[in-house]
C-alpha positions in Angstrom: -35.6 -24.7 39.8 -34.3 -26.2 42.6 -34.8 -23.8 46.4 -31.8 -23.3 48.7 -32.2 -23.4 52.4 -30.6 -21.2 53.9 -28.0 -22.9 56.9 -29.5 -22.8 59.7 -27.6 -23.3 63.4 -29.3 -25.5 65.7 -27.2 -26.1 68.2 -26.0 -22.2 69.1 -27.3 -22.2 72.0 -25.4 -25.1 73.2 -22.0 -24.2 71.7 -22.1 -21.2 73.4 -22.6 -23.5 77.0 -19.9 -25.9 75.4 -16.0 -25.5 77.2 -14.6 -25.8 73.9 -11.3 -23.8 74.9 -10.1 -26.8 77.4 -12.1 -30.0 75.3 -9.4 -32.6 74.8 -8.7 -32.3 70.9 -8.2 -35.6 69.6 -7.2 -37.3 66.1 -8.0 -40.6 64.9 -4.5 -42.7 65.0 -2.3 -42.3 62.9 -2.4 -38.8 63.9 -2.5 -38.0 60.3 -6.0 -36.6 59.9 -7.0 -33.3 59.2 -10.4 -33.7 61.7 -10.3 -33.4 65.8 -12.9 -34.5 67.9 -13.8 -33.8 71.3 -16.0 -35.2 73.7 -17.2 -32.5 75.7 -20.4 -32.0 78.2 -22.8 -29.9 78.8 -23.3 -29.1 82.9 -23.3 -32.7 84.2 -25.9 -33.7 81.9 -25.4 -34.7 78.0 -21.9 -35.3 76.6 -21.6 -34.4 72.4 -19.4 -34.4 70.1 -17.4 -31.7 68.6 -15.7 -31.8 65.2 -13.2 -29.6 64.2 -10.7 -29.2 61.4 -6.8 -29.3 62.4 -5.2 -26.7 60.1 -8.5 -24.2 61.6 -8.5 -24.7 65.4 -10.4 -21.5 66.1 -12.5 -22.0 62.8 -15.9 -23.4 62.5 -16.5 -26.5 65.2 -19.5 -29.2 64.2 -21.3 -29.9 67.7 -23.7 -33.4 67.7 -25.8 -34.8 70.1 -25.5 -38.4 70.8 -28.4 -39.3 68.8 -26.9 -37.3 66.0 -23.5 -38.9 66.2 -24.3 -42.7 67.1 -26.5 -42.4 63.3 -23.6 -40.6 62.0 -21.4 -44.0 62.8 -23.9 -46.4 61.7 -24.0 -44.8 58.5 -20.1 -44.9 58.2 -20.4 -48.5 59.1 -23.1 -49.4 56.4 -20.8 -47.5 53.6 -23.6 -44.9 53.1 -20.8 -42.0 53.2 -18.6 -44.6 50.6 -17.3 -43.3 47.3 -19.3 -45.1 44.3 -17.1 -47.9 42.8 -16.2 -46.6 39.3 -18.5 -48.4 36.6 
């Protein structure tokens, strides 16, 4: 039998600190996507990334740290996050 984990919010305490109200919403070009992404910092020290969907502005918003996000690109880059080729 396979355990869940429950979800568990690590970076609450930072959203809550986050501007996300006046972040500069962007979409990959073409403007197409359903994703927006902000770059948006804490104080005057760390800048992360926010992730949220377009047709849910005031839904759910991902926050990363730059650690979090520069392995997040290198994975997209190596085609870890790539569909399986059909056999």
């Amino acid at each position: 039998m396979i355990e869940e984990n429950p979800a568990v919010d690590d970076k609450s305490g930072v959203r809550d600190r986050l501007d996300l109200r006046s972040a500069r919403w962007r979409r990959l070009r073409p403007a197409t996507g359903t994703v927006e992404f902000a770059f948006v910092t804490d104080g005057d020290t760390t800048t992360y990334v926010a992730l949220r969907r377009v047709c849910d502005p005031e839904g759910t918003v991902l926050v990363f740290t730059p650690s979090e996000w520069d392995a997040f690109l290198a994975g997209a880059r190596d085609g870890e996050f790539d569909l399986p080729e059909a056999l």
